[in-house]
KOLTI-337556 format. One record per atom (N, C-alpha, C, O, CB): residue in three letters; x, y, z. Coordinates in steps of 0.2 Angstrom, whole numbers, padded with zeros to 4 digits, always signed. Glycine has a CB too. Layout:
<atoms>
AlaXYZ;...
</atoms>
This chain:
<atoms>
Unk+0228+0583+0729;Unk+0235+0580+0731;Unk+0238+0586+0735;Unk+0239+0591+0733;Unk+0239+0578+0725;Unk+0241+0583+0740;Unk+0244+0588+0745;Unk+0253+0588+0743;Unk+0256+0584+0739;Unk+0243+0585+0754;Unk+0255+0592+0746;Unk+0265+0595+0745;Unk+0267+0587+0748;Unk+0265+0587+0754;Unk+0269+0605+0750;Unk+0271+0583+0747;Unk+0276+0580+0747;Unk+0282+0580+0748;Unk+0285+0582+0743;Unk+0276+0579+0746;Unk+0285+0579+0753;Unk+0293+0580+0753;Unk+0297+0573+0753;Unk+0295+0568+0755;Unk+0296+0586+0759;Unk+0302+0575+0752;Unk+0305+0570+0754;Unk+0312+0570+0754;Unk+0314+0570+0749;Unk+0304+0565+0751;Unk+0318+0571+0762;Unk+0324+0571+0764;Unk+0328+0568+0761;Unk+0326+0562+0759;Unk+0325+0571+0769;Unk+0334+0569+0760;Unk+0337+0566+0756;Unk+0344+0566+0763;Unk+0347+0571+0765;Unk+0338+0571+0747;Unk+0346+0561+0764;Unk+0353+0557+0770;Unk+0359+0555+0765;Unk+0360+0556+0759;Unk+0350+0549+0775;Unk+0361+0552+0770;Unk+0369+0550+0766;Unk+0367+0544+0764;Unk+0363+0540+0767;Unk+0375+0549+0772;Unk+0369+0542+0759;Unk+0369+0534+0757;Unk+0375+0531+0756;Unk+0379+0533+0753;Unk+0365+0534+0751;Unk+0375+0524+0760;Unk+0380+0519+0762;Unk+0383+0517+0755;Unk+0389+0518+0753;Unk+0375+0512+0766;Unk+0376+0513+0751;Unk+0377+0512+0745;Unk+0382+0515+0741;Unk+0387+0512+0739;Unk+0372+0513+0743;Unk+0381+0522+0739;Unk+0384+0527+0734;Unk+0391+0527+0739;Unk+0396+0525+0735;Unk+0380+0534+0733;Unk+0392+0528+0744;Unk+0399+0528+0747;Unk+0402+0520+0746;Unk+0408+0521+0744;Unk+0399+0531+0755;Unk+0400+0515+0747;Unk+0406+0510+0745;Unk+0406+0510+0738;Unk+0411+0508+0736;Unk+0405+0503+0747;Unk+0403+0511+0735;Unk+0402+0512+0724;Unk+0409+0518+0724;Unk+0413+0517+0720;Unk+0391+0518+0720;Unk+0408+0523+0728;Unk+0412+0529+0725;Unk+0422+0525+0727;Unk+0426+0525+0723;Unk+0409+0538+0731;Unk+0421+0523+0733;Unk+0426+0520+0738;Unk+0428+0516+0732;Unk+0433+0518+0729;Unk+0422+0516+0745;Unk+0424+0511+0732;Unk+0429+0507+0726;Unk+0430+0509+0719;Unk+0435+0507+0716;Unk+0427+0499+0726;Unk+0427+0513+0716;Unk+0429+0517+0708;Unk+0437+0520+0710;Unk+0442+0519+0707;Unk+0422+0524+0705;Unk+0437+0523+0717;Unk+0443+0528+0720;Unk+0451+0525+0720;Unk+0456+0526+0717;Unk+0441+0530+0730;Unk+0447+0518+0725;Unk+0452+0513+0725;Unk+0455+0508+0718;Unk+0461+0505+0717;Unk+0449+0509+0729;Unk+0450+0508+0714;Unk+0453+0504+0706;Unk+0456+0510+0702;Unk+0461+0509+0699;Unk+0444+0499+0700;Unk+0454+0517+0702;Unk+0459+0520+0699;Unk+0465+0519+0702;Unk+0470+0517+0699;Unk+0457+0526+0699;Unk+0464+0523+0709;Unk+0472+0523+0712;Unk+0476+0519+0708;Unk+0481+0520+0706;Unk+0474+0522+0720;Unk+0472+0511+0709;Unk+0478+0504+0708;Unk+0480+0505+0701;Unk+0487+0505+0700;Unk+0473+0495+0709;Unk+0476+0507+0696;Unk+0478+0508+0690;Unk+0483+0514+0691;Unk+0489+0512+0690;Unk+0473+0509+0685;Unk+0481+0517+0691;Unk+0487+0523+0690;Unk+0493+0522+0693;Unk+0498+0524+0689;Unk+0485+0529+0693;Unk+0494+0520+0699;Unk+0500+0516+0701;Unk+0504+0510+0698;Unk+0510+0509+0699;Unk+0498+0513+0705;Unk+0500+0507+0694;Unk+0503+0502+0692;Unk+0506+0504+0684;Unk+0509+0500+0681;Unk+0498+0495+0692;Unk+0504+0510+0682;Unk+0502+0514+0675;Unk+0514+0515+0675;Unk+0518+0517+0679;Unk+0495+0524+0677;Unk+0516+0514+0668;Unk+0524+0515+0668;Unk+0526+0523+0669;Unk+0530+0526+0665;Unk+0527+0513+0661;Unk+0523+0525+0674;Unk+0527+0532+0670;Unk+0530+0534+0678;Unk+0529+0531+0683;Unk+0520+0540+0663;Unk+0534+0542+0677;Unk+0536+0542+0681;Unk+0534+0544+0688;Unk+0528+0545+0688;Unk+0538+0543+0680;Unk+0536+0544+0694;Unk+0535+0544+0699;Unk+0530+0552+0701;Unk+0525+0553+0704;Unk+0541+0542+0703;Unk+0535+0558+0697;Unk+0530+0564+0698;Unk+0522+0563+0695;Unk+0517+0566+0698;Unk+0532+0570+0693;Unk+0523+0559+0690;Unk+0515+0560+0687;Unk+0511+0556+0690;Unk+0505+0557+0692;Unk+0514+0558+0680;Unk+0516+0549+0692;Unk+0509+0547+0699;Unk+0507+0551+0704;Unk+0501+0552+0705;Unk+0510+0542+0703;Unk+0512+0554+0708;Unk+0508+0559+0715;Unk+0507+0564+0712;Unk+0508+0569+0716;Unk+0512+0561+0723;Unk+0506+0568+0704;Unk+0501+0572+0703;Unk+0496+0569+0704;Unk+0491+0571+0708;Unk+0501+0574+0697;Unk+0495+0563+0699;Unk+0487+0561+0699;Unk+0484+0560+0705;Unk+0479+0562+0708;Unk+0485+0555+0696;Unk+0488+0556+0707;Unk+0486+0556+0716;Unk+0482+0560+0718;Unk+0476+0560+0719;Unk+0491+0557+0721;Unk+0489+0566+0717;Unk+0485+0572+0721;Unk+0479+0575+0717;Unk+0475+0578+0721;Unk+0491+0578+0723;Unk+0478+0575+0712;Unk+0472+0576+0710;Unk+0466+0571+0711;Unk+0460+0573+0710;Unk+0473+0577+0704;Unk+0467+0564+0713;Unk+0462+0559+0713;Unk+0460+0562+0721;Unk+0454+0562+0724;Unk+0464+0549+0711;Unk+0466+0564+0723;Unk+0462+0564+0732;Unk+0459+0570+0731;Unk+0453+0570+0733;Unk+0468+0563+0742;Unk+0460+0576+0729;Unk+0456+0583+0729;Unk+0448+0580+0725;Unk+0443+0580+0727;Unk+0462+0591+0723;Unk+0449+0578+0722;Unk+0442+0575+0718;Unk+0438+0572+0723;Unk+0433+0575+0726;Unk+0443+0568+0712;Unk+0440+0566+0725;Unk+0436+0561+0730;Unk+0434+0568+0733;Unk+0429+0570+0731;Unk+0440+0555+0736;Unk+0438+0571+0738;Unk+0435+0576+0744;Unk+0432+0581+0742;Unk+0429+0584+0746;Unk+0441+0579+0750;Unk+0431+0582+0737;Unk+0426+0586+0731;Unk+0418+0582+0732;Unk+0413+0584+0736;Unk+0430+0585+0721;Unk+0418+0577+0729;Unk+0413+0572+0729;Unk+0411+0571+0733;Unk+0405+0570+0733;Unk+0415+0568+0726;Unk+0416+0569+0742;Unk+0412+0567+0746;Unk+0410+0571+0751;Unk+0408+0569+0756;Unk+0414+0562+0748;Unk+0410+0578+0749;Unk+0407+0583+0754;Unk+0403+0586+0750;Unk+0402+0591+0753;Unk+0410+0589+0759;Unk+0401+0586+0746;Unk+0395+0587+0739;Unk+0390+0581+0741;Unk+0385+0583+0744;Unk+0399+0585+0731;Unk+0390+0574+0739;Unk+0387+0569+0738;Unk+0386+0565+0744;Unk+0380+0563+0746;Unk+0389+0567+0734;Unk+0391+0563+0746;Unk+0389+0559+0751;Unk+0389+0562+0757;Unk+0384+0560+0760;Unk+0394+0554+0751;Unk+0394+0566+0761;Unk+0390+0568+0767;Unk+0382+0573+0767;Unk+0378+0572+0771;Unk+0395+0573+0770;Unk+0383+0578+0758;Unk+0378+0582+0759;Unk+0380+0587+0763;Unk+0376+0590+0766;Unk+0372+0579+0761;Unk+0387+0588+0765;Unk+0388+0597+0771;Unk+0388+0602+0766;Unk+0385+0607+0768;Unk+0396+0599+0777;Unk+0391+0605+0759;Unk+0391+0606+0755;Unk+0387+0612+0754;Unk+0382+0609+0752;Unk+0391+0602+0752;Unk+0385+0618+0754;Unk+0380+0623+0752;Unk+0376+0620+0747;Unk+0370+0618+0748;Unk+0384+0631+0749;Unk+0381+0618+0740;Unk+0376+0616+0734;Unk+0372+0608+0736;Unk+0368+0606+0731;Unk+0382+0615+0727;Unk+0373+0606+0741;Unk+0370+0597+0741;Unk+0363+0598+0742;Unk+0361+0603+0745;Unk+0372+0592+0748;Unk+0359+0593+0738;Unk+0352+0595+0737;Unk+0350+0591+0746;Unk+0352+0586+0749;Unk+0348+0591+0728;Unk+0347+0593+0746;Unk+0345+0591+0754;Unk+0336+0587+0754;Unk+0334+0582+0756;Unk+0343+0601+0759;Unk+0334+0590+0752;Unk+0325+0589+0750;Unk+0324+0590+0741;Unk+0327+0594+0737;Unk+0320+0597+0756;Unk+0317+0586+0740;Unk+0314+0586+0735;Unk+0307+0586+0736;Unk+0304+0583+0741;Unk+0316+0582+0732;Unk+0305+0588+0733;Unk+0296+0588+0734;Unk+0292+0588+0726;Unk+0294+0589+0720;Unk+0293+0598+0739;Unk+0285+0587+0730;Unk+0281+0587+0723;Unk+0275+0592+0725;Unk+0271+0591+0730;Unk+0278+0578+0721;Unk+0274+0597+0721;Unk+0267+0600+0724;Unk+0261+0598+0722;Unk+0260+0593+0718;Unk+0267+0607+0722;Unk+0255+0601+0726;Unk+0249+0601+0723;Unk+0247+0601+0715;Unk+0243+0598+0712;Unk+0245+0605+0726;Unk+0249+0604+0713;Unk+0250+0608+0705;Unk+0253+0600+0700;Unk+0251+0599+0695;Unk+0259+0616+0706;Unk+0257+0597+0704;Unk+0261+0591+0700;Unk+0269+0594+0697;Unk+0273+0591+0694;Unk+0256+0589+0693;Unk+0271+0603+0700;Unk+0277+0602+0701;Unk+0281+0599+0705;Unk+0279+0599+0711;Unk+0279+0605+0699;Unk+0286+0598+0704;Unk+0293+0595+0707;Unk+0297+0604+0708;Unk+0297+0609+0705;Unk+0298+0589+0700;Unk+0301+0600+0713;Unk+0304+0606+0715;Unk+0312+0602+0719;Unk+0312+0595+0719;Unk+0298+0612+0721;Unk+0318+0605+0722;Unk+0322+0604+0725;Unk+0325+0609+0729;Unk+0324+0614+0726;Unk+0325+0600+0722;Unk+0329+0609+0737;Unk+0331+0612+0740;Unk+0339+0611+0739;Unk+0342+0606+0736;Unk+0328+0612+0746;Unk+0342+0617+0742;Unk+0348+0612+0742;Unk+0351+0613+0749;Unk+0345+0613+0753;Unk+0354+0614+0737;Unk+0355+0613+0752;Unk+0356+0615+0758;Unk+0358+0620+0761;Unk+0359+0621+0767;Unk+0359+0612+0759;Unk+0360+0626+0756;Unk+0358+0635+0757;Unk+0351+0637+0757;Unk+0350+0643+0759;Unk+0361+0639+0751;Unk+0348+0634+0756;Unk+0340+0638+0754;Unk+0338+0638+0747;Unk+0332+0640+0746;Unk+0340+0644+0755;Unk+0342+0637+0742;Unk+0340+0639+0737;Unk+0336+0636+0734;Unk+0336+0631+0737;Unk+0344+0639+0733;Unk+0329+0637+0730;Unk+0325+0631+0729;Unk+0325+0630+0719;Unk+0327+0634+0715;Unk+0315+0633+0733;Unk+0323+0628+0718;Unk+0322+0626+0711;Unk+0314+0621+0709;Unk+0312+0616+0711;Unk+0329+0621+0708;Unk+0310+0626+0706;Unk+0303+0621+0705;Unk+0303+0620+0696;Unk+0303+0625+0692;Unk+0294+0625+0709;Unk+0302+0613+0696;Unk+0301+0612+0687;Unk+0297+0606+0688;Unk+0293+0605+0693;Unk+0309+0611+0682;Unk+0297+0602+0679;Unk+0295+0599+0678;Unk+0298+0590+0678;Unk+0304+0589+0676;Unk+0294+0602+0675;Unk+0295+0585+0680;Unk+0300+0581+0680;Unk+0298+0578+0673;Unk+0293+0579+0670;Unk+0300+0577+0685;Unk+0304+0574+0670;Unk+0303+0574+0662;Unk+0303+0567+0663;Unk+0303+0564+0668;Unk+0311+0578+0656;Unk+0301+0564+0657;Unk+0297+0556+0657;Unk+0301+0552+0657;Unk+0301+0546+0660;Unk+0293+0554+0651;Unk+0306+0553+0655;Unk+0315+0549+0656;Unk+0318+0548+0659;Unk+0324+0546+0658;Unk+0319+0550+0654;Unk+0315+0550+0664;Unk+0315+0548+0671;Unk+0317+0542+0670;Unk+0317+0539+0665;Unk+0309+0547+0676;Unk+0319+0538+0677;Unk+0321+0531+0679;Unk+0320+0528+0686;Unk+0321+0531+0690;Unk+0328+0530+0678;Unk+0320+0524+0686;Unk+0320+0521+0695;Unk+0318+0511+0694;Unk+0313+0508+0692;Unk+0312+0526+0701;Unk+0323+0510+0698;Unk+0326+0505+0700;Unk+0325+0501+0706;Unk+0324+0506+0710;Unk+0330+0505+0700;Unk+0325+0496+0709;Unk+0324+0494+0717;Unk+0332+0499+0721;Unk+0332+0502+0726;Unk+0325+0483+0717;Unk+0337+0498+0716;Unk+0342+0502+0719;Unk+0343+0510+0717;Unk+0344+0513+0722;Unk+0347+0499+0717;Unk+0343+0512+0713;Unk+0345+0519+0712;Unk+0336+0522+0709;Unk+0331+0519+0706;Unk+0353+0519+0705;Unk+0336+0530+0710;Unk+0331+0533+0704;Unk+0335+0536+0700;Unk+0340+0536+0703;Unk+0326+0539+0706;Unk+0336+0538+0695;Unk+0339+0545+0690;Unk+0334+0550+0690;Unk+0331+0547+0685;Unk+0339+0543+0681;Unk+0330+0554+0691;Unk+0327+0560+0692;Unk+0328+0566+0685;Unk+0334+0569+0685;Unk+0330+0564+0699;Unk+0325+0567+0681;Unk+0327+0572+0678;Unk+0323+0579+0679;Unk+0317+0578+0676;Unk+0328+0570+0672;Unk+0323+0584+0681;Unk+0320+0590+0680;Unk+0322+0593+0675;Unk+0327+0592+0673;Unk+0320+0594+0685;Unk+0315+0598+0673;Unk+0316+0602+0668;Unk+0313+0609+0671;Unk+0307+0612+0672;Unk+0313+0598+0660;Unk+0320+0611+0673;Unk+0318+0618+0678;Unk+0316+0625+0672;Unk+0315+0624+0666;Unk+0326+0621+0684;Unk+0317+0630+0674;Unk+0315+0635+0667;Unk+0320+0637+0664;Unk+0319+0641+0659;Unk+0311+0641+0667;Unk+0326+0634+0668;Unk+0334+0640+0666;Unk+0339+0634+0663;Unk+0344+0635+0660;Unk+0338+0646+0675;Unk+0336+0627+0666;Unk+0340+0621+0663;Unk+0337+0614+0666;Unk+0332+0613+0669;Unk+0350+0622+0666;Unk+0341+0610+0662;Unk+0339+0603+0663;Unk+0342+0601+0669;Unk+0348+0600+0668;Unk+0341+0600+0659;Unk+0340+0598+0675;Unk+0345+0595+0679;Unk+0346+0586+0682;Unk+0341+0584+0686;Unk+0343+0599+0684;Unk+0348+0584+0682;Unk+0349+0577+0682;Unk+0349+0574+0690;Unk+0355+0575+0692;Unk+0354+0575+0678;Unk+0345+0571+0695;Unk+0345+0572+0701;Unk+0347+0563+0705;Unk+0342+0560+0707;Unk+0337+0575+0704;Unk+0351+0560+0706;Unk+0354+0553+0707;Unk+0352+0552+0713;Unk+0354+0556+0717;Unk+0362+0552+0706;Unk+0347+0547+0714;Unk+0347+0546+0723;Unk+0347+0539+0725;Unk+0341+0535+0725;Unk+0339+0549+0727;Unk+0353+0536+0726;Unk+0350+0530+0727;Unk+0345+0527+0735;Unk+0344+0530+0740;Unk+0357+0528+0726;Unk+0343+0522+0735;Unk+0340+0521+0736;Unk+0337+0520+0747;Unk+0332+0520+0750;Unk+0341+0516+0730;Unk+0346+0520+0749;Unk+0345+0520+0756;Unk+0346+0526+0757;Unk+0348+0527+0763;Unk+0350+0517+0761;Unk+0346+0534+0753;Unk+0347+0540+0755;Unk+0340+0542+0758;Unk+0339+0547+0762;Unk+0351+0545+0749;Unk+0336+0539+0757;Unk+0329+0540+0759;Unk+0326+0536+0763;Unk+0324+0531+0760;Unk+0325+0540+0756;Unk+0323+0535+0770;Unk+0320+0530+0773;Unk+0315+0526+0768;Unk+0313+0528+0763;Unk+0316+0533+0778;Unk+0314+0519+0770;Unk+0311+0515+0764;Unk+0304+0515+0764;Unk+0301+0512+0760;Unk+0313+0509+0764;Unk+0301+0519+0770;Unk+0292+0521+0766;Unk+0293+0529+0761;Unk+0288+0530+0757;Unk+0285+0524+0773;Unk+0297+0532+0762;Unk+0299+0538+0757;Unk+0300+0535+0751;Unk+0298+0538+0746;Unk+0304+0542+0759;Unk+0304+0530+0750;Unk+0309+0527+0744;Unk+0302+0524+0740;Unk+0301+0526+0734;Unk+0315+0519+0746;Unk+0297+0521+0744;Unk+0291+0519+0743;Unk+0287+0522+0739;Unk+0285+0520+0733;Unk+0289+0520+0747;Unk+0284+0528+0743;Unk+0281+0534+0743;Unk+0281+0536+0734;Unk+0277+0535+0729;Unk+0286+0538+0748;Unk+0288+0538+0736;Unk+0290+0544+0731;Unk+0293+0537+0723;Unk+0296+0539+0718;Unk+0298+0550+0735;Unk+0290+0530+0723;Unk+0293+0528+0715;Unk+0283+0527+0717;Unk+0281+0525+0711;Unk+0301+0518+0714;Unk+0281+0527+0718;Unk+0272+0527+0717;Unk+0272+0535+0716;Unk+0268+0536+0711;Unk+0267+0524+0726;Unk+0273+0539+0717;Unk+0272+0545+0713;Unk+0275+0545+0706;Unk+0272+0548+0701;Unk+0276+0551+0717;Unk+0281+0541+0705;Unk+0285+0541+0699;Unk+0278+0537+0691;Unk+0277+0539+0685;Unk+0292+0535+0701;Unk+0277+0533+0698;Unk+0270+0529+0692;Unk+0265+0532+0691;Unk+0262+0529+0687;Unk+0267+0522+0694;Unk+0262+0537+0693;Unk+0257+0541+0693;Unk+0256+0545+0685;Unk+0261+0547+0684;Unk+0259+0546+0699;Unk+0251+0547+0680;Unk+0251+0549+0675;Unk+0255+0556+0676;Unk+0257+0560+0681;Unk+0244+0548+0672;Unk+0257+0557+0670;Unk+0260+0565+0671;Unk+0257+0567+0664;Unk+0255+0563+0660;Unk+0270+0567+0672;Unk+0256+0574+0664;Unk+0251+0578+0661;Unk+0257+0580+0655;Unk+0256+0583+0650;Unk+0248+0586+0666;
</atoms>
């Protein structure tokens, strides 16, 4: 079995999902009795969050954004992020994957990491690809 990779893009999906969770808070908190300071605190904390989240996740410009994932010859898993850093572990059985989202869980040597992709962040012979690797026996 040869190294597999597979790029990880922006996904449409996860940005209207995030878009509207963003928007039903605001509305709640707005509509919430109290006073006007504590709403444009939260505000201001819901918009520092969002812009946290969407240059992390959804654009991926973020040093820490995972960029790539791969499967070696060996049958480990590994991930890049967008500094360079790499991480190679195991992937654990409790895993998940859906026509829409995967859940990914690695089990690297220093921690557990949980990896969310939904399903347009990848071209759709990759999306393919890589839930046929998912079905594959693991050791």
């Amino acid at each position: 079995m040869e190294r597999v990779e597979f790029s990880l893009g922006t996904s449409k999906i996860f940005a209207i999902f995030v878009g509207v969770v963003y928007l039903s808070t605001i509305t709640i908190l707005l509509s919430l009795p109290i006073s006007y300071f504590f709403k444009i605190l939260g505000l201001m904390l819901l918009i520092w969050r969002f812009q946290q989240i969407w240059v992390l996740h959804i654009r991926r410009t973020s040093k820490n954004a995972i960029t790539c994932i791969w499967q070696d010859p060996k049958g480990r898993w590994g991930c890049q992020t967008k500094n360079g850093r790499c991480a190679r572990g195991w992937l654990k059985h409790d895993s998940f994957k859906s026509v829409w989202i995967l859940v990914l869980r690695f089990d690297f040597s220093t921690r557990t990491q949980s990896i969310v992709i939904p399903a347009d962040a990848l071209k759709s012979f990759q999306y393919r690809i890589l839930c046929a690797r998912l079905n594959e026996p693991r050791s």
